[in-house]
N, C-alpha and C positions, 0 to 999 in steps of 0.2 A: 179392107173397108174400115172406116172409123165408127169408134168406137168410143164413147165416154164412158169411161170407168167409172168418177163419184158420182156416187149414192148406188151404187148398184153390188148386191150381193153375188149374181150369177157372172162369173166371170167367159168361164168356157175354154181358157186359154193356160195355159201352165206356167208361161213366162211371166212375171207380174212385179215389174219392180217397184219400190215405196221409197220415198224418202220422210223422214222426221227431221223437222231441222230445229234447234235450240238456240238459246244465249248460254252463252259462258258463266253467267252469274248466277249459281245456283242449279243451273241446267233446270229452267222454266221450260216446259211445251207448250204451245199454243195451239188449240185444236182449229181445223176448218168444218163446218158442218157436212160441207160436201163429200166429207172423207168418211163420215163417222160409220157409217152403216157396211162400208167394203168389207170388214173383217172383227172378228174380236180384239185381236193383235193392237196393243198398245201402242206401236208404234204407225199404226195406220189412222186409231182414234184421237193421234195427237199431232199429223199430220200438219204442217203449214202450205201446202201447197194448196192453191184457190180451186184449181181445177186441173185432170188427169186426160190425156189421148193419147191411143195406140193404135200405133199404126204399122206396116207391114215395109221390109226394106229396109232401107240406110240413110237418117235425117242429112241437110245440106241448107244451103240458104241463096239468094238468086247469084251469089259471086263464084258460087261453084258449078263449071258448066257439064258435071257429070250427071249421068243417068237415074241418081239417088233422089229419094222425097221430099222435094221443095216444101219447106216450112211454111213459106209465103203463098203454096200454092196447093194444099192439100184439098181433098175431094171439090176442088174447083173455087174454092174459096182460100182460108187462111186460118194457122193455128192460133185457134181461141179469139179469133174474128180480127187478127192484125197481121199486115199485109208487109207491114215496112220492119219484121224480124233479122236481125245483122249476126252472124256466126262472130263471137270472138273467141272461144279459146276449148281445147277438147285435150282430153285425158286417155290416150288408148293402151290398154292392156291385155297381153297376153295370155294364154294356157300356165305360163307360168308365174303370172306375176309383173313381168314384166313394164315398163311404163314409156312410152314415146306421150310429148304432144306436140300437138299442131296450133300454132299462136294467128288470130288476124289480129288481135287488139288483145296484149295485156293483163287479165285479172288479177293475175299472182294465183290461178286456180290449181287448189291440188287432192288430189285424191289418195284413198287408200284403198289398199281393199283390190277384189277385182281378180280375173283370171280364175281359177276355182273355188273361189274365195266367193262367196253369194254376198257380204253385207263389210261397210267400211264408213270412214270417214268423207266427208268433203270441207274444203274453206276458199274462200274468198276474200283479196283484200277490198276492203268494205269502202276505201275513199276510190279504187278505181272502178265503183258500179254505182257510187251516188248519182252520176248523171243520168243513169237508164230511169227512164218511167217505169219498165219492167223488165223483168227476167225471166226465162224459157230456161229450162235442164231437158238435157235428152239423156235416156238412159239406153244405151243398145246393146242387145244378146240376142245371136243368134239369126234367124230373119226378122226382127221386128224392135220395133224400139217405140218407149214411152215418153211422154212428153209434161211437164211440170210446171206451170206459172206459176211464179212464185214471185213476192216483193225483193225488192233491192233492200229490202232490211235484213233481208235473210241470206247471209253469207256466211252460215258454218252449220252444219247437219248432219244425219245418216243419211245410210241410203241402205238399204238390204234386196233380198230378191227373194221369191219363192221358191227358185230353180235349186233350193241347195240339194249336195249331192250327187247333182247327174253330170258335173262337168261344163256345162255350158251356163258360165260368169257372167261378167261383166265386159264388152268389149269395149265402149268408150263412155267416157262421162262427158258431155258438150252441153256447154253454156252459149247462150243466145242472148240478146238484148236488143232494146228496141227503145224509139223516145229518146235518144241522147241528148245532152244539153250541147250545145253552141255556143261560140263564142258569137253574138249578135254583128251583125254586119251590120256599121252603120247609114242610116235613113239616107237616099236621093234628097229630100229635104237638109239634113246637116250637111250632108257634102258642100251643096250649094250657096250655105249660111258661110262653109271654111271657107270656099273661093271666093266671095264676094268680100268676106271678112279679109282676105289676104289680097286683094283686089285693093280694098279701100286702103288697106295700110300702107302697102304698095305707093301709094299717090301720096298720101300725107310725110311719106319718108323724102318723095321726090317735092314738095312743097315747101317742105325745110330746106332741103339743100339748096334750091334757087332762092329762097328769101336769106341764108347766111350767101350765098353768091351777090346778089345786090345789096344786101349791108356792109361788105367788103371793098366794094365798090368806090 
């Protein structure tokens, strides 16, 4: 069942990943309010993420035709009320540490951290997510995994978990995104302007050549 985590102190659950994300310049935090009241933990109070959902299972998105939790289609609707979320790039680690990922599109994403390791690094190159309107993290351990809206200005953070200790890590870190920009296709309207424009030119190219034909004459 879902569940929204911000603003709520009673959790009930043991798994409970967090991310903190920062700039480089100075290591500034930006708080969300939404987050502020989850925990004492500095790193929950300083929170960039807009808003948190957990859910039960293994996230996917509608290009993956496995039996896992469509992103696009969780409790009958959509995570964080949008429909047209796109899987690009996921980070899976191991009991040991280990790292595989699995690429649709790109980011340059990489993680640290992970396998018995409860808290690590993340980044993103930042010109290959300007085009998203927004960005989705999933974080999954074990059977359940969390979900993070977060801005496309935020491409470099922590991540930590509660679970430390008991062995059950990190198993993938996946980025989502949604809103991409296009390249515009252009207008029925211009199209019609080129062929008529290549139309007209067309005729005045062949009006020269017959008027130097009868001046020749």
């Amino acid at each position: 069942m879902k569940k929204l985590l911000a603003g709520s102190k009673k959790f009930g659950y043991a798994s409970i990943f967090i991310i903190s994300l920062f700039t480089f310049s100075g290591l500034r935090f930006a708080s969300a309010d939404l987050l502020k009241d989850i925990s004492s933990d500095s790193l929950y109070n300083n929170a960039l993420a807009t808003a948190v959902l957990q859910e039960s299972g293994n996230d996917k998105d509608d290009n993956d035709s496995g039996s896992n939790t469509n992103v696009n289609n969780i409790g009958g609707t959509s995570a964080f009320g949008f429909n047209d979320w796109d899987f690009l790039q996921k980070v899976n680690t191991n009991q040991n540490g280990n790292q595989t990922t699995n690429t649709d599109t790109d980011i340059g994403l990489s993680v640290t951290g992970g396998g018995n390791v409860n808290n690590g690094t993340f980044s993103m190159t930042p010109s290959l997510v300007t085009g998203y309107s927004d960005l989705m993290i999933a974080l999954k351990q074990a059977t359940s995994f969390n979900l993070y809206l977060i801005p496309t200005s935020a491409t470099s953070g922590f991540w930590t978990s509660s679970m430390v200790g008991n062995g059950n890590g990190l198993s993938h870190f996946s980025v989502y995104g949604r809103g991409s920009s296009q390249v515009p296709e252009p207008s029925l309207s211009l199209l019609i302007g080129i062929s008529l424009s290549g139309i007209v030119g067309a005729g005045a190219v062949r009006k020269i050549k017959q008027k130097k034909v009868v001046n020749s004459c």
